[in-house]
Every structure is written in C-alpha cells, then in structure tokens.
N, C-alpha and C positions, 0 to 999 in steps of 0.2 A: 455798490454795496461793499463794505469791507468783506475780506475773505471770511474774518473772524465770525463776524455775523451770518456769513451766507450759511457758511457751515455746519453754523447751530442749528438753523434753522430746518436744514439739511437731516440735522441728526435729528431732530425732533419728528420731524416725516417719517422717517424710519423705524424709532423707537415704535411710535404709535398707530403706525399701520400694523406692522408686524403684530404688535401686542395687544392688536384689537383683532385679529385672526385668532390668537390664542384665547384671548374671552369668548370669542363666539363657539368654536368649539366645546370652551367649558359651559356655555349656556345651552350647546343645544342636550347635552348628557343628559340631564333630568329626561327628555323628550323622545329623543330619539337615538340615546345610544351613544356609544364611541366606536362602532365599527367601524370597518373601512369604506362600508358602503354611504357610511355618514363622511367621513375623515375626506374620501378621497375626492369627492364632488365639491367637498367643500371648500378646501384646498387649491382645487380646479379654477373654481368661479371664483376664487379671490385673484388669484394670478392672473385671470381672462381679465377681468377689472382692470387688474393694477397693469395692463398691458397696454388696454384701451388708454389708460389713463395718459400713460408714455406719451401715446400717438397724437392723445389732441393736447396735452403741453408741448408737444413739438412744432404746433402749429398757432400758437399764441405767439402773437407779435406784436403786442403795446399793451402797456401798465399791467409791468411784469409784476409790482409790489402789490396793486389791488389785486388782480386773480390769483393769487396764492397766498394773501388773505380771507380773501371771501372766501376759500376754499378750504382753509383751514378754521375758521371759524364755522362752517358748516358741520365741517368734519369733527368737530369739538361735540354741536350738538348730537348728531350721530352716534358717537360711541358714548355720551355723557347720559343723551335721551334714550335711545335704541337697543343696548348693549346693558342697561339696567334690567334685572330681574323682573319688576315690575310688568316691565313693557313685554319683555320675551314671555312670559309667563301669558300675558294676556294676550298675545300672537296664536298661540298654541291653546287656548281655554275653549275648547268645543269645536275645535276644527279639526279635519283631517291633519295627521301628521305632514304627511306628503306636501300638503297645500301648503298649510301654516309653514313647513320650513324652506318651500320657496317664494311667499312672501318676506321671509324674514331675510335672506339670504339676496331676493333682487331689490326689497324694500330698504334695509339696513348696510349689510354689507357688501357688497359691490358697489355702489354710491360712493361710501367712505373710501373704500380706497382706488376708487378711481379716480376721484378727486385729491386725493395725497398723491398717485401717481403723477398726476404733472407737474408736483415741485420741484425735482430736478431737471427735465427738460427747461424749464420756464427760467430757473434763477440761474443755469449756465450764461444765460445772453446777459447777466450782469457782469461776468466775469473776459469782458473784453479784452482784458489784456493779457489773457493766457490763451497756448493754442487753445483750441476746442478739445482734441483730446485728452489734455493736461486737464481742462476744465472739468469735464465730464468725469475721468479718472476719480477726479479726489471730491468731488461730490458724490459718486455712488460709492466712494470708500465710503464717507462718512453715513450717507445712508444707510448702506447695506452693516456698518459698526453699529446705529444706530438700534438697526431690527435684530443684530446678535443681543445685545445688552436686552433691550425690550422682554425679547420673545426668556431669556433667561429669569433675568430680574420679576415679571412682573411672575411667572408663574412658581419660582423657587422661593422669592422670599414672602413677594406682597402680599400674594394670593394664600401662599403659608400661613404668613406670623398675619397678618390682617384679615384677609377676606376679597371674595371677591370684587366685591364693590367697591373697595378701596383701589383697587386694579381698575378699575371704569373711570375713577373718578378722577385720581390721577393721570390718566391719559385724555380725558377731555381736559382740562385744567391745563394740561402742558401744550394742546393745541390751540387752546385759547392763548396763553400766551406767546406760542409761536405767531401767531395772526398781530398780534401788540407788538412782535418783534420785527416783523415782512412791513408794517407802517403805523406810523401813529394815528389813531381812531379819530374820525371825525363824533360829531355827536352823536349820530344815528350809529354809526359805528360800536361807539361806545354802548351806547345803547343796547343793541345786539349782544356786544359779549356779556354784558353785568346780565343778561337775560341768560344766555347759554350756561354761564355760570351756575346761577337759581336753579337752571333744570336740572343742570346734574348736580347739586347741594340737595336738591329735593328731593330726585328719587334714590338715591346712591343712599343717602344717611338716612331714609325711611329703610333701605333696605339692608344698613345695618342691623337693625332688629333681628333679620333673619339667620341663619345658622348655616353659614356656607364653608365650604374650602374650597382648596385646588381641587379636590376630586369627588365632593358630593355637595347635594342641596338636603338639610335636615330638620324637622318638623316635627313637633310632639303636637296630637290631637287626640281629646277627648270625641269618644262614639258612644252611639247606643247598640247595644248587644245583648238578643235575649241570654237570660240563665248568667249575666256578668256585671256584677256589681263596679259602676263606675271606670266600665274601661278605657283607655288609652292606647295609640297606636303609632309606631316609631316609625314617623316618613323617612325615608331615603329615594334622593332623586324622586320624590312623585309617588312613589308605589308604597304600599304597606306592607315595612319590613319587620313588623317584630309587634304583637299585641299582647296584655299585660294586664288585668283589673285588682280591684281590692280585695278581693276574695282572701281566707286563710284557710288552707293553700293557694295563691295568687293560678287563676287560670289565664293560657296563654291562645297564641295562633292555633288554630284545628292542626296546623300541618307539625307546628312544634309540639304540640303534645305528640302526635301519633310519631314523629321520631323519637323522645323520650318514654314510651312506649316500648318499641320498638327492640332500642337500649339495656332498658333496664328490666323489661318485664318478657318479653321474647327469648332476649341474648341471656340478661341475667351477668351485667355486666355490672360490676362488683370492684374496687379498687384497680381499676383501668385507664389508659392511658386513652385518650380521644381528641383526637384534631379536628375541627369545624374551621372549614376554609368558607369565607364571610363571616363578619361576628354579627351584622344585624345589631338586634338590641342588646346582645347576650342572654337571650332567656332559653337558652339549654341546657346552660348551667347555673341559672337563680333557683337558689336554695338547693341545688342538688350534691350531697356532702358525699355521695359513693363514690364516684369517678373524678381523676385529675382532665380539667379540660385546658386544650391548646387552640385560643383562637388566633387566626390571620387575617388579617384585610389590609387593603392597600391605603388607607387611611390612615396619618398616626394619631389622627385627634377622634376618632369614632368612640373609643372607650370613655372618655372623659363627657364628651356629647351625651353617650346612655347612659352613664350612672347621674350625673347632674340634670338633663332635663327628664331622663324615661323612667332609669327603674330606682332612682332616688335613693339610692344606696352602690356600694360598693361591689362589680362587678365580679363574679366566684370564676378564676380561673387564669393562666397565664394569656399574654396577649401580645402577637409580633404582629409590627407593621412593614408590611411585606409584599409582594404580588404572590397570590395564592401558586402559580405554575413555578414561578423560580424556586419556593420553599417546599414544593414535593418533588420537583430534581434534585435540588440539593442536600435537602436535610438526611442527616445520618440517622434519625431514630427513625424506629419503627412502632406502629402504631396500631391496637386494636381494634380500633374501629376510627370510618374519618367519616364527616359529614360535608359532602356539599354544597353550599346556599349562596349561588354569586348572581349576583346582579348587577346590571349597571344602570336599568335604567327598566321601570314598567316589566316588562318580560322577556328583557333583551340580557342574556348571559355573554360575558364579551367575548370575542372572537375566539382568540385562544385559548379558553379554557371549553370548548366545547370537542376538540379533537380530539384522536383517538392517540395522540403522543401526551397528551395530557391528563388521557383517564391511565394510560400506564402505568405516568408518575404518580399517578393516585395508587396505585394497586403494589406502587416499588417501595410506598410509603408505610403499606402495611404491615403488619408481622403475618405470617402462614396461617391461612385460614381466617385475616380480619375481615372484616363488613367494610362496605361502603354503603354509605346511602346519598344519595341525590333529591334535594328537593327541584323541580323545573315545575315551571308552566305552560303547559300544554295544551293543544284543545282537547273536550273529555272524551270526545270518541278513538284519541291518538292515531285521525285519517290523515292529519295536514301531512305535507315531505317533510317539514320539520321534525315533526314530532317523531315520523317511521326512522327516518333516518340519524335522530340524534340517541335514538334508546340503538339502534342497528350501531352505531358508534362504539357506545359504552358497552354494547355486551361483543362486540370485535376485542374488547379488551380484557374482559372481565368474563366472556362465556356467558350461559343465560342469567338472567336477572329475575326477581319479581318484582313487578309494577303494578302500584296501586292507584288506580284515580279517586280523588280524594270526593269530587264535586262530578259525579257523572254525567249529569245533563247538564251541567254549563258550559258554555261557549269555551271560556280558559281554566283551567282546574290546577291546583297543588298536586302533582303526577310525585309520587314515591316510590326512588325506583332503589332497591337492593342488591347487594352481590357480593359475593363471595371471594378470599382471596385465595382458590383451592385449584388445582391442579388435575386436568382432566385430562386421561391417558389417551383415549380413543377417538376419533372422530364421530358425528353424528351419520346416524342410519333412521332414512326415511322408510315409516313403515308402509307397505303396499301390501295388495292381496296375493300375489304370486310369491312373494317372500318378504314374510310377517316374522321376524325376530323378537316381537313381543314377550312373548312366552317366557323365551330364554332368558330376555334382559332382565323382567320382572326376577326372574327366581334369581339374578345375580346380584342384584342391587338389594341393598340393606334395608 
C-alpha cells in the first residue's frame, strides 16, 4: 500500500474514533449528565476498548485490506446508526439510567472503537519496507493527528455552526469511505456500504428536524395544565426548563412565579440590577419592565432557540454566553439580587457549580445585603445526603437560608432556597436547659 494511502487511511481512524468519543459524551448529557461520574467511566471504557482493540490487530495476520475494511465499514454503521439521537434516545426511553447507559456504552461504543483500534497494528505489516518502529512511529503520528483535529473540529465548529448530527453523519460517511479506500468493494461490499450510507442519511437528516448544539438538546411542547390556557414547555436536555401559556398576563412554571414573587413583591425590588445564571426560556424577565435582567448560560444559541421557537417574541433583558462559575469570579459588578437555575440534565446541577467556592462567587457577586435565590431539585422531605448536604453547602457560604419546598409530597420537588448577603458577627449558640440564652437574644435582635 502506498505510504500516501496508508496514512489517510490512518488519519481517518483517528479523526473518527476520537470524535465519536466526543458525540457520545454529548448524547449521553440529555441523560445522565456531564459529571465526572459520567465523563470518567466513559472515558475508561473507550480507552479499555481501543486497547483491546491494539491487541487483537496485532495478531491479525492475512488480508490486511479486508479486516480493516469490514471494520471500518462496521464502524460507519455504528456511529452513523448508534450515535444518532434517535437511536440513543430510544436506549434510554423507560429504562433505568444505569442500564440503558451500559447497554449503550458496551452495545454502541466500545465495539466501534475496538474495531478502529486494530488499524494501525494491522496496516503497519503493509509497510515492509520501513523498520517497524519507523513504521508504527508515523502511523500513530498520523492517527493520534488525526483524533486532535477530530476531537477539535467536530466539537468547535460542526457541532456549533451545524449540529450534532451533522457531527454523526459526517463521521460515518468518512468511515465508509475509508473502507472504499483500505479496498475496492466487491458487490455485496458495495452493497453494504450504499446501505450504511441510507442509515446514517436516514436517521441523521430525520434528526435535523430536532434543535441541538454542542451543549444542549431543545424541544418546544404543547401540555395540558389545569387554570392555563394553551400551554407550552421549554425542553432542555429532557427536563422541563421554562413553562409559558396564552394567558394576559402569560402564567409561567410554579417555581418561576414564586421567584418573581419573591423579587418583586417580598424584596420590593424596583429599578435593580439581577443576574440569573441559566436563562432557561427567559421567563423571569418576560414582560417584567421594573428590573434590569443579566442572564448567563454556557450556550450561545439558547436566546435565539427561546425567543423563536418558546416565547415568540423578543427576550427582556442582557444575555452572556458564558459558564455561569467563570462570570461570578470574575465579573467586576455587583448585583442585587442573582438567581440560580442550572441544570444539565433532569436534576443533575454540574459538578462545579454545586460547591461551596462557587456559592462564595455567588455571594462576591453581590452588593452588601443582596438575595440569592437557588432553584434545585430535591426530594420533598430534603432526607436524601444530597439534598442535607448540598443546602449544608450553600448555607457554609451564605449562613442560614430559607428553604421552601415547593411540592411536599413528591418524590422530586422545586426546593427554594434564600439568602442573604449580610454579615454575621457572632457564632451560633445551641440553646439547652442548664444555659438557655434565649431570653437575652430575643431582647437583642430586632
């Protein structure tokens, strides 16, 4: 085989494993998250794969061009069929998390790229006329080149300006053609890829329809809801992020009301400055003409997404796309009140913004004396260690809070949790019956 060729062939391995590592992760987001408890297992079992994979291309020894075409044409369907929303979506449709994403994980991705892993073992024995090392050297250069550009390209620009499924589709497509470039198709050959093709044309452009980025899957649906004329409810990733009906005044989510509530009828907050880190669908500030609102989310296309398909109109307020933790360390203003609302996924808030350095930067973001408020989902009795430990979090940072649960008897509730940005001289005193300071405190506090 010319070097010319081996080498493409090489890069094309590369590009498309790696970048089908990076679609899976962004498929499993809707699901189950971007933690690291998701990230790092995942991570795990691609490498275990592509390790395996090594091991048995190293032991392949005749018709080097067939087994790393058939393998690449597998691999085409794999991430063309497997890696489509469609498919992932219906992995995960009434199955345990846990399960469905080790079905998806030993079903889908581990397969692909253990079968990509033996193309550099397998097309070094083409290159007989260099040592071995030499051989091997400039094959995983170009692979491991390969998985830079991949893992870059498909998530910075494709998966940006396109979509995801333009990211799938193009990576099956390029594997299909690597398998036409490893040898030329007999019939049945032929056959097979004009078929691998169709499946990923099929579900890939059906699943243009759908409203994806790099960093979300988004869904506008009509509900029924008593007392709301005609409503409507802003998916992100799966969950219901933002609800909206015909109403004049348009009534919203239980929990978005009782923050603007909260705001405007508690606080009495009147020509104010307000940060809401997550915009959701922006209905904190639809139609609300008292207060300047500043939303953040790590999304640059999220604002464009809700005023065109959710609130069909122009959304009331300034809007940076941003990671909500980087813009409350750094940002130099300060703010009278901020609001809360991040999700990634169901009821999963991502890793770092749940610690106790990052309700600080909430509380460094305020001006003296502002509110914060937190929307979470909790269970309603607030027994899980989640739930103790992540309000035990926010008030390490903030001192006590009030928490309201919005749904008492239900399993998961809208938990709104309060706090102040005030300065508290004295430590806390546990009152007992040999010395009760009761008394005293009462008559000193206001």
């Amino acid at each position: 085989m010319p070097a010319r060729l081996l080498f493409t062939i090489v890069f094309i391995e590369g590009y498309c494993s790696l970048g089908a590592e990076i679609i899976a992760l962004r498929r499993l987001i809707p699901h189950v998250g971007s933690s690291i408890v998701v990230t790092a297992p995942t991570i795990g079992f691609f490498l275990l794969a592509l390790a395996l994979g090594y091991h048995s291309g190293s032991r392949v020894a005749a018709d080097y061009r067939a087994v790393v075409a058939r393998n690449f044409l597998i691999s085409a369907a794999l991430l063309g069929g497997g890696l489509a929303a469609t498919t992932v979506n219906a992995i995960f449709a009434g199955a345990q998390p846990a399960f469905a994403y080790l079905v998806f994980i030993g079903g889908i991705l581990c397969p692909l790229a253990w079968l990509l892993g033996q193309t550099v073992p397998i097309l070094t024995n083409l290159m007989l006329a260099q040592r071995s090392g030499e051989a091997a050297g400039r094959a995983l250069y170009w692979s491991t080149l390969g998985s830079f550009l991949g893992s870059v390209s498909l998530s910075l620009v494709v998966m940006q300006i396109v979509g995801v499924w333009a990211a799938v589709l193009l990576g099956s497509l390029m594997l299909v053609a690597g398998a036409f470039l490893v040898q030329r198709p007999g019939r049945l050959a032929a056959v097979s890829m004009a078929a691998t093709v169709a499946l990923g044309l099929g579900l890939n452009l059906h699943d243009r329809a759908r409203i994806d980025t790099a960093y979300a899957d988004y869904e506008v649906q009509s509900i029924l809801r008593d007392g709301m004329l005609d409503p409507r409810v802003f998916m992100v990733n799966n969950q219901n992020a933002s609800l909206i009906d015909g109403s004049q005044p348009p009534l919203y989510a239980r929990y978005v009301q009782h923050i603007r509530r909260i705001l405007l009828e508690d606080l009495y907050l009147n020509d104010r400055e307000i940060l809401v880190l997550g915009a959701g669908g922006f209905t904190l500030s639809h139609r609300e003409p008292l207060n300047r609102y500043t939303f953040v989310d790590i999304d640059p296309a999220i604002r464009a997404i809700a005023e065109r398909e959710f609130l069909r109109e122009a959304a009331a307020g300034e809007f940076i796309a941003t990671d909500a933790r980087r813009f409350v360390a750094t940002t130099e203003k300060r703010y009278d009140a901020l609001v809360v609302d991040v999700f990634s996924a169901r009821t999963s808030i991502p890793g770092h913004l749940v610690t106790r350095e990052f309700w600080s930067d909430t509380r460094r973001a305020l001006k003296p004396g502002g509110t914060m408020l937190a929307n979470l989902i909790l269970d309603g009795q607030l027994a899980s260690p989640y739930a103790r430990n992540l309000l035990a979090t926010i008030e390490s940072a903030y001192g006590r809070c009030a928490v309201e649960v919005l749904y008492k008897s239900a399993a998961r509730s809208n938990v709104i949790v309060t706090c102040f940005a005030v300065d508290v001289g004295e430590p806390t005193w546990i009152y007992a019956d040999e010395r009760n300071r009761a008394d005293i405190d009462s008559a000193r506090s206001p």
